[in-house]
C-alpha positions in Angstrom: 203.9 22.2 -170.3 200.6 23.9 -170.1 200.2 27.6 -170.5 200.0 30.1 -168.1 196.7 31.9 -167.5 196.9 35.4 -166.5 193.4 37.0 -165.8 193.7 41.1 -166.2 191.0 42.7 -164.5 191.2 46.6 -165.6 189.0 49.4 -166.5 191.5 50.4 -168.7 191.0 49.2 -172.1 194.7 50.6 -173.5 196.2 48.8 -170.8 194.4 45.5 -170.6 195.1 45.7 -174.7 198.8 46.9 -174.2 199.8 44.0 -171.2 197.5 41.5 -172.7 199.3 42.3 -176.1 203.1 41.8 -174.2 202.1 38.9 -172.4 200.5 36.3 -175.4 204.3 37.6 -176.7 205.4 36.1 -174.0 203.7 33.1 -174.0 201.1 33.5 -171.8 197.1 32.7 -171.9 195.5 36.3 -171.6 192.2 36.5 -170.6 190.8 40.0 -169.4 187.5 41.8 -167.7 186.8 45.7 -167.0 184.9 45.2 -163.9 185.7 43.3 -160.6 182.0 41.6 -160.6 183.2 40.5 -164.5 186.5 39.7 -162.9 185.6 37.3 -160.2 182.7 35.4 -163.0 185.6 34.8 -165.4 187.6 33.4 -162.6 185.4 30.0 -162.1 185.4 30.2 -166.2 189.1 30.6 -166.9 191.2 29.5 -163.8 193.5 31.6 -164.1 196.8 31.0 -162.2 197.7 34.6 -161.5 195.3 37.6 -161.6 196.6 41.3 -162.6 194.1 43.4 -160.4 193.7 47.6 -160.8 193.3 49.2 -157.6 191.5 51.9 -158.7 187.6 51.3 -160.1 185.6 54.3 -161.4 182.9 53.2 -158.3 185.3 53.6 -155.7 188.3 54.5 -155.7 189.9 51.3 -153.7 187.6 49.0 -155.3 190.9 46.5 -155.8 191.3 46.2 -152.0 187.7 44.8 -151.8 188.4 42.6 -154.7 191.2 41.0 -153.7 189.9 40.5 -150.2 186.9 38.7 -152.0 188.8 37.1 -154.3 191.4 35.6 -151.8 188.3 34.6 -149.8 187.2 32.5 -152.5 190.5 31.0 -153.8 192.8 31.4 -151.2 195.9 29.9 -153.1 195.4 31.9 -156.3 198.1 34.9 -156.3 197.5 38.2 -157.1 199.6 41.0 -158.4 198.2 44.6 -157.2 198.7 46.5 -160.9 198.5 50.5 -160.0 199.7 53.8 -161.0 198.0 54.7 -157.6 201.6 55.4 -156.0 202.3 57.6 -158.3 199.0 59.7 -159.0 197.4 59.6 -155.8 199.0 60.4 -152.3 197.3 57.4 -150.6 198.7 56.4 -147.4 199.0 52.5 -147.2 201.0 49.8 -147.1 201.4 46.3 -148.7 199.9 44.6 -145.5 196.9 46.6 -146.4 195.7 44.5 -149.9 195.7 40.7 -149.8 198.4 40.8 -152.8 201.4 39.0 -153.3 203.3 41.6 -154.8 202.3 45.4 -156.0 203.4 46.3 -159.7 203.9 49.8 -160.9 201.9 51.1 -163.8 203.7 51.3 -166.3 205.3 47.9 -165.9 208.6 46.8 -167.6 207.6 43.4 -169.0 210.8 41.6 -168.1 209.8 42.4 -164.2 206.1 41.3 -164.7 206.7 38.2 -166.6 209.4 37.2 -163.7 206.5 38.3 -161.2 204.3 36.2 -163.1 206.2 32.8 -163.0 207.1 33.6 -159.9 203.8 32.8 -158.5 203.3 30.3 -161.2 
């Protein structure tokens, strides 16, 4: 059975370090990328079969929507997971119809629910 491949895309360096770290535990081929534009180029590299996508960029604050709108656009059949805090820190008004995301997971994450998420859509 081949491994899973589970893109991060973060500007968090702790956290792409800290989930990356718990998933290769897990079994799972990590790769990562700090920027959407890095993101969607190590997509056509990596082909990844389930992306972990940060809402919030330092360029704009809902630069995940945009990604995963591009992203889906591009590969239509390649699941997302929304990774955010932004629930939490932010009082943002929107709902899960509003980001082209399979399922929205909590920062921080327990890794027993993300790695379920994970094969889930794998």
């Amino acid at each position: 059975m081949a491994e899973t491949r589970v893109l991060i895309i973060d500007d968090d360096q702790d956290i792409i370090e800290t989930t990356g770290a718990l998933l290769q535990f897990e079994g799972f081929k990590v790769f990562s990328a700090e920027t959407v534009e890095d993101g969607i180029e190590k997509i056509a590299e990596v082909s990844p079969d389930v992306i972990l996508l940060d809402i919030m960029f330092p360029e704009k604050k809902t630069r995940g929507f945009d990604a995963a709108a591009e992203i889906k656009e591009r590969y239509p059949n390649l699941p997302i997971l929304a990774f955010t805090a932004i629930n939490r820190e932010y009082a943002f008004d929107f709902a899960k119809e509003d980001i082209q995301a399979e399922e929205f997971v909590n920062k921080p994450v327990e890794t027993e629910k993300l790695v379920e998420l994970i094969r889930k859509y794998t």
